[in-house]
DRENTORLUM-127376 format. One line per 8 residues: number of its first residue (from 1); their letters; for each residue z, y, x of N, C-alpha, C, CB. Coordinates in pm, whole numbers, plus 32768, in hexadecimal, padded with zeros to 4 digits. Atoms other than C-alpha are relative to their C-alpha. Glycine has a CB too. Layout:
BEGIN
NUM = A = Z:Y:X:Z:Y:X:Z:Y:X:Z:Y:X; ... .
***
This chain:
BEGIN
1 = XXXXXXXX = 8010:8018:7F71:E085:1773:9E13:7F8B:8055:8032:7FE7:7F68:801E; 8053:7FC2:7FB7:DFC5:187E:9EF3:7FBA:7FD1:8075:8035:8056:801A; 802D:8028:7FC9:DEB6:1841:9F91:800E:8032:809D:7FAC:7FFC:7FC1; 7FD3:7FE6:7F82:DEC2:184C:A13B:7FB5:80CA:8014:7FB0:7F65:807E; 8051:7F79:802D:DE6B:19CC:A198:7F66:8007:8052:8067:8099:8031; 805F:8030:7FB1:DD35:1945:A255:7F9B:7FCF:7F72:803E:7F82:807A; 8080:803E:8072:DCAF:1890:A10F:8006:7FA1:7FFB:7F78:8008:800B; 7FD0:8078:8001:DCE3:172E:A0B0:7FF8:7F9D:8042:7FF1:7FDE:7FBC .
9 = XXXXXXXX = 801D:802D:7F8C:DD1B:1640:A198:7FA4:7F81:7FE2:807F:7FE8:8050; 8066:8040:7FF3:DBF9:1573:A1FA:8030:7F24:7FE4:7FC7:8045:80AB; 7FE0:80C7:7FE9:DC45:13BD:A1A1:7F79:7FB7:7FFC:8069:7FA5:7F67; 8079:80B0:7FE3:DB68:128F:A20E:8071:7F9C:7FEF:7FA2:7FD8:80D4; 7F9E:8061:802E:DC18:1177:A15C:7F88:7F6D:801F:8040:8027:7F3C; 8023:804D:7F92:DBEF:102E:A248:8034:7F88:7FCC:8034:802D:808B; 7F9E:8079:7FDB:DBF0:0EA3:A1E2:7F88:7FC4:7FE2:809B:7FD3:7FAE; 808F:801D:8019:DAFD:0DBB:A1B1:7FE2:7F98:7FB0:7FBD:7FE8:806E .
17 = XXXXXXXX = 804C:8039:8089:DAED:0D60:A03F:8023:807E:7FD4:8036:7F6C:7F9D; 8045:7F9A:8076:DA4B:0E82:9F57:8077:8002:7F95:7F5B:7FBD:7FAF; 7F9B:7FF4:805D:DB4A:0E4A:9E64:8061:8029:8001:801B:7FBB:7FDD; 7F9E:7FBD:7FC4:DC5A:0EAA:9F27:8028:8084:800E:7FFA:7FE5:8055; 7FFA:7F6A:7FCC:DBE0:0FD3:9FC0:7FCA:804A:7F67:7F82:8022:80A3; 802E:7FB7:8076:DB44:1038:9E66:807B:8024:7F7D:7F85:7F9F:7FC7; 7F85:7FF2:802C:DC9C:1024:9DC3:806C:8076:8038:802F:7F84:8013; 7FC1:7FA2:7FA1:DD4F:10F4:9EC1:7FB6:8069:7FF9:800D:7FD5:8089 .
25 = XXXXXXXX = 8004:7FAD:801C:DC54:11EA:9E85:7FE4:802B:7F84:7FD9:801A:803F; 8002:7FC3:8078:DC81:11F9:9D24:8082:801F:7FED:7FC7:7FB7:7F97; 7F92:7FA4:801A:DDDB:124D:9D70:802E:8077:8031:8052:7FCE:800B; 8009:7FB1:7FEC:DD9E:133E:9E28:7FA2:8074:7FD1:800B:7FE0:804A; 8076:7F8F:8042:DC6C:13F7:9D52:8060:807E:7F9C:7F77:7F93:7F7B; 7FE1:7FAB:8049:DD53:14BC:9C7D:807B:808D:805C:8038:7F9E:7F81; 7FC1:7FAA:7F9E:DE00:157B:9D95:7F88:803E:80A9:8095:7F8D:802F; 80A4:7FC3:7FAC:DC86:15E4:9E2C:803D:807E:8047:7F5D:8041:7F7C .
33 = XXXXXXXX = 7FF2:7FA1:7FD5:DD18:1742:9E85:8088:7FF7:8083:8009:8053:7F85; 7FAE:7FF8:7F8B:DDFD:16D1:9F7B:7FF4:7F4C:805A:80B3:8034:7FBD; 805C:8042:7FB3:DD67:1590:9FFB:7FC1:7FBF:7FDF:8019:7FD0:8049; 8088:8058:8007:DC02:1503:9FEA:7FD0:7F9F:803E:7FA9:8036:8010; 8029:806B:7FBB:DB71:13F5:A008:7F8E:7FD8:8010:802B:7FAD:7FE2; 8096:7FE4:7FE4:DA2A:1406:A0C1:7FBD:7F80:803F:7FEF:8080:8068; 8053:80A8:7FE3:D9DE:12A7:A145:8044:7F76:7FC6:7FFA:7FDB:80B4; 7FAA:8065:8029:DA34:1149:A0C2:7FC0:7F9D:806B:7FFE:7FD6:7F58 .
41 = XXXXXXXX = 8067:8078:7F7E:DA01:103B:A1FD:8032:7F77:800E:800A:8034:80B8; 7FEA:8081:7FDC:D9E5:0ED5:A1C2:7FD2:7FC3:8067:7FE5:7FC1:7FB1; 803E:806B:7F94:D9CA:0E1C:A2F1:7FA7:8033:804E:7FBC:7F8C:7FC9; 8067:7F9B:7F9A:D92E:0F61:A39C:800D:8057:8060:7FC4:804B:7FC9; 801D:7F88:7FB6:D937:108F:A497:8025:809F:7F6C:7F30:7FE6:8045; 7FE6:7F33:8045:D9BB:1208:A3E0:7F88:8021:807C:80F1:8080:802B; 805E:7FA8:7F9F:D885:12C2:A441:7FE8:805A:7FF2:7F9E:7FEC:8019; 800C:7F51:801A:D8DE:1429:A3D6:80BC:8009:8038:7FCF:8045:7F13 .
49 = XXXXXXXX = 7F99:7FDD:7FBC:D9F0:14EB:A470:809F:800B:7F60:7FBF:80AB:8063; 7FAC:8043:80A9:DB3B:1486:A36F:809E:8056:806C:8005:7EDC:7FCC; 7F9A:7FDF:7FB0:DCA1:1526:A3A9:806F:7F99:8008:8030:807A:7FD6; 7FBE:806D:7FD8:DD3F:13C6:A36F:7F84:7F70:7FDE:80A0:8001:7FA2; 801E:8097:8041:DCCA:124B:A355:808B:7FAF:7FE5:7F9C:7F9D:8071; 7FA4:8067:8072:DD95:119D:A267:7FCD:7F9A:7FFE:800D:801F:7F6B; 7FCA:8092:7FD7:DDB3:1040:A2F1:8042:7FBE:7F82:8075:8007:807F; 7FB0:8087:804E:DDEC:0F3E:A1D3:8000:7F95:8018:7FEA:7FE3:7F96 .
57 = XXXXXXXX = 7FF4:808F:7FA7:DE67:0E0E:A25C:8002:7F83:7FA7:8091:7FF9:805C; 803C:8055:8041:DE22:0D42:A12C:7FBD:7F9A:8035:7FC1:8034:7FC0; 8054:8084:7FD0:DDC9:0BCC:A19C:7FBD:8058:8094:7F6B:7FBB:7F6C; 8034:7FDE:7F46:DDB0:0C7A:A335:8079:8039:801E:7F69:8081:8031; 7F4C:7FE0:7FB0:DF55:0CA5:A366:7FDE:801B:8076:8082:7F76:8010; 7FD7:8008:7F79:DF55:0C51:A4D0:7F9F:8065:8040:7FF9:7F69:803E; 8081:7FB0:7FB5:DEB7:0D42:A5F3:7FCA:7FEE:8048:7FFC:8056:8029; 8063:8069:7FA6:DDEB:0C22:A68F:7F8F:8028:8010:7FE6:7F7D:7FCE .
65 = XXXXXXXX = 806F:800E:7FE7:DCC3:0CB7:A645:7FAA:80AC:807B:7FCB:7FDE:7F56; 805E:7F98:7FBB:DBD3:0DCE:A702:7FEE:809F:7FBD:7F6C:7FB9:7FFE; 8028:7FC8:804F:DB91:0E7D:A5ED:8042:8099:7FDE:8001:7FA7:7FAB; 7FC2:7F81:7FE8:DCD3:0F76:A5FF:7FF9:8044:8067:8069:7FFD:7FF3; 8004:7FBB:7F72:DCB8:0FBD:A785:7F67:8064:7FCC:7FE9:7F70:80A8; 807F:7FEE:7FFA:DB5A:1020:A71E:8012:8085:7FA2:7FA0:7F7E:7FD2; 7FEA:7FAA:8037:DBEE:10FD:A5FE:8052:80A0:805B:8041:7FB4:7F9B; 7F9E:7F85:7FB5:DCFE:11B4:A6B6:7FB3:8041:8085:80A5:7FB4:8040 .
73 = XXXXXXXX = 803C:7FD6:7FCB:DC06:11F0:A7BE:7F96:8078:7FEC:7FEE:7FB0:8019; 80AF:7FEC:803D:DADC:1289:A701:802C:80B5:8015:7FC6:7FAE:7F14; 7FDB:7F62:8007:DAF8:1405:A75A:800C:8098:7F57:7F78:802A:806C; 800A:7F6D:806C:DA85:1490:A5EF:807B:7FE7:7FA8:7F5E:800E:7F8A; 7F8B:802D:8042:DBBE:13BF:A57A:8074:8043:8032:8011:7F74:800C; 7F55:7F76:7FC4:DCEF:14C4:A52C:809D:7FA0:803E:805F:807B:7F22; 7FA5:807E:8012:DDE4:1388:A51E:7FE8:7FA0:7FB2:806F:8019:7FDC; 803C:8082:8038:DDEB:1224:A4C3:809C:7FF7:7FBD:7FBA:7F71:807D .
81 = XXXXXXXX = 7F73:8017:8021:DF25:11CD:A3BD:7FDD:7F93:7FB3:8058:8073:7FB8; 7FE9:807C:803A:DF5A:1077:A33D:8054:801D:7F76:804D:7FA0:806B; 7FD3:7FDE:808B:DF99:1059:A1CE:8032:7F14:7FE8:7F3C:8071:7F75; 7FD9:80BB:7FEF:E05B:0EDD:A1D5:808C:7FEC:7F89:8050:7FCA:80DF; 7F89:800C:8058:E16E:0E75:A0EE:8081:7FB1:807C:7FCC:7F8C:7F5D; 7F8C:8001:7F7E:E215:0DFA:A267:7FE8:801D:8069:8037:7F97:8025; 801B:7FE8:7F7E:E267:0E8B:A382:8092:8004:8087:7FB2:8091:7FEC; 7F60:8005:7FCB:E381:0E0B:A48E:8003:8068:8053:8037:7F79:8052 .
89 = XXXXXXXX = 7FF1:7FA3:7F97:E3FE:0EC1:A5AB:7FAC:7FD8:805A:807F:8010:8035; 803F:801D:7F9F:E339:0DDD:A691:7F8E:800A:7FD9:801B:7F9B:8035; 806A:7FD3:803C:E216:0E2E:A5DC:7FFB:8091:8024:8003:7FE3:7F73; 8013:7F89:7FB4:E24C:0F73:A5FA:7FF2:8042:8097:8048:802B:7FDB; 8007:7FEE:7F82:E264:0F72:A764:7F63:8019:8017:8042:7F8A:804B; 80B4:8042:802F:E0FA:0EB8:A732:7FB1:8054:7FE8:7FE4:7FA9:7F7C; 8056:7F8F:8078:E085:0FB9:A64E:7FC5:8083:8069:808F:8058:7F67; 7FED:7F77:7FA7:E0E3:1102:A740:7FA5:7FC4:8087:80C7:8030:802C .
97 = XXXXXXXX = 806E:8045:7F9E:E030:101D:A86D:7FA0:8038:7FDD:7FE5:7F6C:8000; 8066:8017:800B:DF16:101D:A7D1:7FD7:8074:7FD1:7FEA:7F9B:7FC9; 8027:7F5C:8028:DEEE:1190:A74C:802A:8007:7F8A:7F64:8035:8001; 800F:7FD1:808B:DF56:116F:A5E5:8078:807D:7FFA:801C:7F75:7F89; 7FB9:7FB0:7FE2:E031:1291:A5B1:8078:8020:7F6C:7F9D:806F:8036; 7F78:8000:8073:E0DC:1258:A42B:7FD8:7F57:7FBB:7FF1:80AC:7F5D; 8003:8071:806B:E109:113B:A33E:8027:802F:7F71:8065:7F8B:8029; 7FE1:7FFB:8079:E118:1144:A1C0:8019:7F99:7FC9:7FBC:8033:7FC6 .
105 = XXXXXXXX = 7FC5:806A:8051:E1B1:1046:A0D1:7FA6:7FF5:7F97:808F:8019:7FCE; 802C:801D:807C:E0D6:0FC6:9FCF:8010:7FF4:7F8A:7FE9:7FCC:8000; 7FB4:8009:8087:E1B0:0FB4:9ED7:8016:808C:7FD1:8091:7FB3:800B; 7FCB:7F6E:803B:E1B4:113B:9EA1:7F96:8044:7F9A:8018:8071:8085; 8062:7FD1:805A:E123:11E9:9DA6:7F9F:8061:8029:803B:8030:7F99; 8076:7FB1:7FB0:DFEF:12AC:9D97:8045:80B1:806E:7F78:8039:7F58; 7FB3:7F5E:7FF7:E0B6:1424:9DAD:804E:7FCB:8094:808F:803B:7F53; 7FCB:8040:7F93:E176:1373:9EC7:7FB2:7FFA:8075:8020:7F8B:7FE0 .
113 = XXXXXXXX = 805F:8035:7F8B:E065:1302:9F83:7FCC:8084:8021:7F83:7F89:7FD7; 8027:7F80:800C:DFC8:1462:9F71:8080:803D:807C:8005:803C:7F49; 7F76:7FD7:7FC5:E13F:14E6:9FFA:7FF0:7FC7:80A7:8093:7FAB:7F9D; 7FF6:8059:7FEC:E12D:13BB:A0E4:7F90:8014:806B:8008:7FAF:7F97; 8063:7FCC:7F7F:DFD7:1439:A1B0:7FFC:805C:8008:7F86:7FED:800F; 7FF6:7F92:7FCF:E02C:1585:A1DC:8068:7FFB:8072:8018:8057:7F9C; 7F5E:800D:7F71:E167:152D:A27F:7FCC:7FC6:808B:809F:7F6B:7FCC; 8041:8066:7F76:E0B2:1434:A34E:7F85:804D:8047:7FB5:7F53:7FC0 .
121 = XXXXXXXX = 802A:7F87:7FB0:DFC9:1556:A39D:802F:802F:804F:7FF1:8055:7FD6; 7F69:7FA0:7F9A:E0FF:1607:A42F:803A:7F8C:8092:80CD:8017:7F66; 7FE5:8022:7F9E:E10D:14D6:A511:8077:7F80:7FED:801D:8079:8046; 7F9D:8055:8035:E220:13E8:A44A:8001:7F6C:7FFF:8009:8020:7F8D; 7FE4:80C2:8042:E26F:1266:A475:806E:7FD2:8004:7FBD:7F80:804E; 7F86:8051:802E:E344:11B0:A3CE:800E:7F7A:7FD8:802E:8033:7FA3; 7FF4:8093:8021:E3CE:1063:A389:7FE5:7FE4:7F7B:8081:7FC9:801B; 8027:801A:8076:E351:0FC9:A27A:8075:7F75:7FC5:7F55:7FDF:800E .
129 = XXXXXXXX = 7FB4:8051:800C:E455:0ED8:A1BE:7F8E:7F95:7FAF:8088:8037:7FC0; 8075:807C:800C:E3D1:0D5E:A189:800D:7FE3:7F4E:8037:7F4E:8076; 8033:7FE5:8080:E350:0D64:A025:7FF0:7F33:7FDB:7F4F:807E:800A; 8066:8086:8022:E329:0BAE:9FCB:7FA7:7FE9:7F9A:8042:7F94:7FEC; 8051:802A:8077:E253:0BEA:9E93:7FF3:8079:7FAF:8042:7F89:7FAB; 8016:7F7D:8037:E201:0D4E:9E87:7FB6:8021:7F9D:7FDA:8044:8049; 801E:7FB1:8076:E1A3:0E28:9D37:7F9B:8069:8041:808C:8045:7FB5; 8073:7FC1:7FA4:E04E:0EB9:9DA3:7FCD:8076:7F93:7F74:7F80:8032 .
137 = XXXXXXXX = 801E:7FB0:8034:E027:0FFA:9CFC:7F82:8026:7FA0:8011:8030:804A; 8095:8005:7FF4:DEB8:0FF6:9D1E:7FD0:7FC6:7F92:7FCC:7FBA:8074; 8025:806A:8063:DE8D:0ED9:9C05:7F76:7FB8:801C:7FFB:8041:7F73; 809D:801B:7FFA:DD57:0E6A:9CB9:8022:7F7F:8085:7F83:80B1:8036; 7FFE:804B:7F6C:DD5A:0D34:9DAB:7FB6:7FA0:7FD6:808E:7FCA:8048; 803C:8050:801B:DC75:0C2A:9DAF:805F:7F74:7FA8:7FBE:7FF0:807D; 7FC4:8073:803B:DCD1:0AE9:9CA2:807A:8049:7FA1:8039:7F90:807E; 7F91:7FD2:803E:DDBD:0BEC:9C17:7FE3:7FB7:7F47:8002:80C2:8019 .
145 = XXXXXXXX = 803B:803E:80BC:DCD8:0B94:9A9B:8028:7F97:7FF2:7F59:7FE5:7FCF; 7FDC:8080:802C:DD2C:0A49:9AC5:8080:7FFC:801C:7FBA:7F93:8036; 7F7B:7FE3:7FFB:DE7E:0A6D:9AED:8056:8021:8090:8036:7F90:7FC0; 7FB4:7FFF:7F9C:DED3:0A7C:9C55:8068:806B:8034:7FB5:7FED:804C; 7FB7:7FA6:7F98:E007:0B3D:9D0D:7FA7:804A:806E:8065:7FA7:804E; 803F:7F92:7F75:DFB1:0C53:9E17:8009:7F78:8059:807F:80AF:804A; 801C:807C:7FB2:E039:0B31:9EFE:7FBE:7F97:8027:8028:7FDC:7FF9; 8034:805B:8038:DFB2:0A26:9E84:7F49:8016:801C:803D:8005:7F69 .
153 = XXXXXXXX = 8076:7FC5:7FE9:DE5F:0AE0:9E95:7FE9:7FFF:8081:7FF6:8078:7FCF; 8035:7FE5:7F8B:DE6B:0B1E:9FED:802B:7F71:8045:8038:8090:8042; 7FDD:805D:7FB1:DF03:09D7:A05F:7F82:7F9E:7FC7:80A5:7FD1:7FF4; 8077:803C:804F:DDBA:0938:9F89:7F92:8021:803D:7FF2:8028:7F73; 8055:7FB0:7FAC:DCDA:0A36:A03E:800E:7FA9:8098:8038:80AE:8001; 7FDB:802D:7F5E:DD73:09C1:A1A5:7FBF:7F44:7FCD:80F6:801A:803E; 8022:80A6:8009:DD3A:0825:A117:7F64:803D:800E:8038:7F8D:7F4F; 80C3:7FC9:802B:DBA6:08C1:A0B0:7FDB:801F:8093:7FDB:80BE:7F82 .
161 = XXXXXXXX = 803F:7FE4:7F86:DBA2:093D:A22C:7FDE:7F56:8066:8079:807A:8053; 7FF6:806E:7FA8:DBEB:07F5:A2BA:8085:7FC6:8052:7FA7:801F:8057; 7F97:7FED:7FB3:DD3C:0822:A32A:8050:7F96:7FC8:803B:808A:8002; 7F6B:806F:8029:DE56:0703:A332:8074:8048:7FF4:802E:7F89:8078; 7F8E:7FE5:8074:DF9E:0709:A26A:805B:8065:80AE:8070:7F27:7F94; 7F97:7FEE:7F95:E06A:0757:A3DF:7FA0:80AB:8051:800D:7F40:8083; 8047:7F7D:7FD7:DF3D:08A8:A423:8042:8061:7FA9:7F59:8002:7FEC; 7FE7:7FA8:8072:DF87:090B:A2D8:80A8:805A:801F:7FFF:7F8E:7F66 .
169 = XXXXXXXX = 7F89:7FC1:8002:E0ED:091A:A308:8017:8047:8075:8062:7FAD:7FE9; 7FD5:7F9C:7F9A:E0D8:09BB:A441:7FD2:808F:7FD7:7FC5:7FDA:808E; 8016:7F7E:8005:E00C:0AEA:A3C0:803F:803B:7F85:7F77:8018:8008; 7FC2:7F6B:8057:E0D1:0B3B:A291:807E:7FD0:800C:7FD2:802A:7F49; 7F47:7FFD:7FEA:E233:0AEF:A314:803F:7FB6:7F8F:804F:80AB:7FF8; 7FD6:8055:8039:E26F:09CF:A23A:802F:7F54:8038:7FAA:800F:7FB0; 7FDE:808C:7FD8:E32B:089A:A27F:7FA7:7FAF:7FF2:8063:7FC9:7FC6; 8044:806A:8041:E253:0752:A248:8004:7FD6:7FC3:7FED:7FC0:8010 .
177 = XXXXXXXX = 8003:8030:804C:E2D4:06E3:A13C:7FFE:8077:7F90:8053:7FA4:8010; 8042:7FA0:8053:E2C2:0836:A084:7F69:7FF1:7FFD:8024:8087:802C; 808A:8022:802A:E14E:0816:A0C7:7FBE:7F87:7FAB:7FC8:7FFC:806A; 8018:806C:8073:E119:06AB:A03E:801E:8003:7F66:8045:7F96:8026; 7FCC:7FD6:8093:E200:073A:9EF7:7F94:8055:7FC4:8093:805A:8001; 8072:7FA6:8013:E0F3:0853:9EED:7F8A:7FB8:7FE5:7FEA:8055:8072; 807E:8048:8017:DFE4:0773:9F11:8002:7F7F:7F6A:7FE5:7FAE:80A4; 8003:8049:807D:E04C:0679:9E20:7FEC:803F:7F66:8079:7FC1:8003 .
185 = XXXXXXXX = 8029:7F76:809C:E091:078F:9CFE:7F7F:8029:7FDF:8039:80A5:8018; 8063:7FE9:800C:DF5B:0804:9D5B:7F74:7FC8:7FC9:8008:8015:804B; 8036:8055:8021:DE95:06C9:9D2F:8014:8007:7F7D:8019:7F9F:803C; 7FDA:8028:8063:DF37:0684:9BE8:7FAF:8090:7F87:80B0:7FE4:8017; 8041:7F6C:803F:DEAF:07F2:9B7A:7F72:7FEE:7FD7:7FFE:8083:8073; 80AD:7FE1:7FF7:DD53:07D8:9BF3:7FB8:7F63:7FB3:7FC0:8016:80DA; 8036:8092:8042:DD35:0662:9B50:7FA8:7FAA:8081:7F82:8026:7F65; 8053:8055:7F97:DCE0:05A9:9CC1:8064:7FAA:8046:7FAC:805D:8072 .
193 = XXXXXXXX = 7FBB:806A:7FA5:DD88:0498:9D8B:7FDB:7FBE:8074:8018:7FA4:7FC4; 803C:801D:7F94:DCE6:0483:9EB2:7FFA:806E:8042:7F91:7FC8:7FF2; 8016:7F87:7FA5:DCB6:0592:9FED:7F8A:8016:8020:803F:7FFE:8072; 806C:8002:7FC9:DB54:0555:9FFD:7FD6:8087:7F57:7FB1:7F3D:8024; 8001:7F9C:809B:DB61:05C0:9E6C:801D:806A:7FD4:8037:7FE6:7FAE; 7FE3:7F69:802B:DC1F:06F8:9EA0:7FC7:8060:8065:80A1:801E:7FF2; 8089:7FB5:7FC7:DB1C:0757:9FBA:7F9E:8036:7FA8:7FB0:7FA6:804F; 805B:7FE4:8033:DA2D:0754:9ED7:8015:8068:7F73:7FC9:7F86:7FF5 .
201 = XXXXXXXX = 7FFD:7FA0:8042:DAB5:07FD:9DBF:804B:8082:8037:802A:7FD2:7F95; 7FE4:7FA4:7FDC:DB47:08F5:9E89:7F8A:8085:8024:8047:7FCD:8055; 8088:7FD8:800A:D9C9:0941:9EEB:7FE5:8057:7F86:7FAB:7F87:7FFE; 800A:7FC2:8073:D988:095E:9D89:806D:807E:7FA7:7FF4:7F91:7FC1; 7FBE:7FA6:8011:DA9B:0A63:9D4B:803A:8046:8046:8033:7FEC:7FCE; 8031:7F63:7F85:DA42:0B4C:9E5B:8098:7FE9:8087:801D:80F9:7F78; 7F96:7FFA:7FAB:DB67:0ADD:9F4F:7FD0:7FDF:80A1:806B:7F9B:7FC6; 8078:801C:7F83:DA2B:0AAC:A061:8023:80AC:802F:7F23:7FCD:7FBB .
209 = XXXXXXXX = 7FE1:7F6B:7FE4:DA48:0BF8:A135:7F62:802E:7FD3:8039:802A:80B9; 8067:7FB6:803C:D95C:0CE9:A0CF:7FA3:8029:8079:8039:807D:7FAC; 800D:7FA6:7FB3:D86B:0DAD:A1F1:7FA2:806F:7FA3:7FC8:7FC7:8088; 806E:7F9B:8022:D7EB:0EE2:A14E:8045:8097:7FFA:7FB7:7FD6:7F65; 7FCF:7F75:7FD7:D83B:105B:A18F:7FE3:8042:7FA1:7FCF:8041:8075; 8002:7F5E:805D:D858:1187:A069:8009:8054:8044:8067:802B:7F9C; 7FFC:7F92:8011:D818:12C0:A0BC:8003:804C:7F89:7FBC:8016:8036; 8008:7FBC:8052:D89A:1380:9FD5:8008:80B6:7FED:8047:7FC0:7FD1 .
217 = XXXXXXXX = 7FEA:7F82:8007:D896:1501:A037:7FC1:7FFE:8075:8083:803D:7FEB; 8056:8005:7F8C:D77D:1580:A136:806C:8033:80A5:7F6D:807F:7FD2; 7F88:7FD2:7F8B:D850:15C4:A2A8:8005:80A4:801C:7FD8:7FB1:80A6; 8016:7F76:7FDB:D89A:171A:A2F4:7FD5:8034:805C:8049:8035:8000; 805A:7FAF:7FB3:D7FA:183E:A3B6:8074:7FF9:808D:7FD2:80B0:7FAC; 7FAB:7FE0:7FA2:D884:1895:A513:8056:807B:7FC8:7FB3:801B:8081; 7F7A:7F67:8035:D8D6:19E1:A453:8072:7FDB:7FB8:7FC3:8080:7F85; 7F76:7FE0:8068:D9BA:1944:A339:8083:7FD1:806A:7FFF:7F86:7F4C .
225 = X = 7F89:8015:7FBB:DAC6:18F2:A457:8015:80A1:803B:7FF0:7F7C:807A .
***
């Protein structure tokens, strides 16, 4: 895979647990010559000029919050593309509203994903098909050590925020009783029986959002554009 003829394209990978975004860019470190990854932002502001933000919607599905208007706005931002394992059509409507301009499937492999933001460079969105218990490439999600599902992880994360069983299922497009099935499995995993209990160990196995910003590559000159 050749790199762009400009030079590799610039990524700020966006969510706000460290683990996440630190996974995503270890799948992207071995394809450095065709795109880098120069910021990692939990729960922050991209504050160098980036040619995408890679939006992981990990435990933050829905686009209730501020946080993307604020992305797709930001002038040094080339484009904003959501990296989700769902995305409907009415979502997508949502999405294009709001400035995002591609989506990627989580379930793709690293070489994929690589493929996957160039295209979405070129301007590409597509439907994403609904994944119920997606295979996360990455191998990195919070509670994963202790045994948890990608799902499962993030529907554990969303309980750790504060969110009720009927939030949950609204932001990852799950029925209600898929979520209670999720949650129960989940319980039975983490060894707790209570919602106050899987607050707390959710705490303890980083499913609290993170706020802290990597820089990992100094921003470029006005000359290297």
């Amino acid at each position: 895979m050749s790199a762009p003829a400009r030079g590799p394209l610039r990524v700020a990978v966006i969510n706000d647990h460290e683990l996440i975004i630190q996974g995503v860019a270890a799948m992207l470190e071995p394809y450095a010559d065709v795109v880098r990854v120069v910021e990692l932002d939990a729960g922050t502001t991209v504050a160098q000029p980036v040619d995408i933000a890679l939006y992981d919607t990990y435990a933050r599905t829905g686009f209730d919050g501020d946080d993307l208007d604020v992305l797709c706005a930001a002038p040094h931002i080339g484009q904003v593309v959501l990296f989700t394992w769902h995305l409907s059509e009415e979502l997508i409507e949502s999405a294009r509203a709001r400035g995002v301009t591609s989506a990627i499937s989580k379930s793709v492999d690293a070489e994929d994903l690589v493929m996957e933001l160039t295209r979405a460079h070129e301007g590409h969105l597509r439907v994403i098909p609904f994944e119920p218990d997606p295979t996360l490439p990455t191998n990195s999600w919070p509670g994963r050590a202790a045994g948890l599902t990608p799902r499962e992880s993030e529907i554990i994360a969303l309980v750790t925020a504060g969110l009720s069983n009927n939030a949950i299922a609204e932001r990852t497009y799950l029925s209600i009783n898929s979520v209670k099935s999720y949650i129960r499995s989940a319980y039975r995993t983490m060894g707790v029986d209570s919602r106050s209990q899987a607050v707390l160990w959710g705490i303890d196995n980083g499913m609290a959002p993170t706020r802290k910003r990597i820089v990992l590559e100094a921003p470029p000159t006005p000359a290297d554009y």
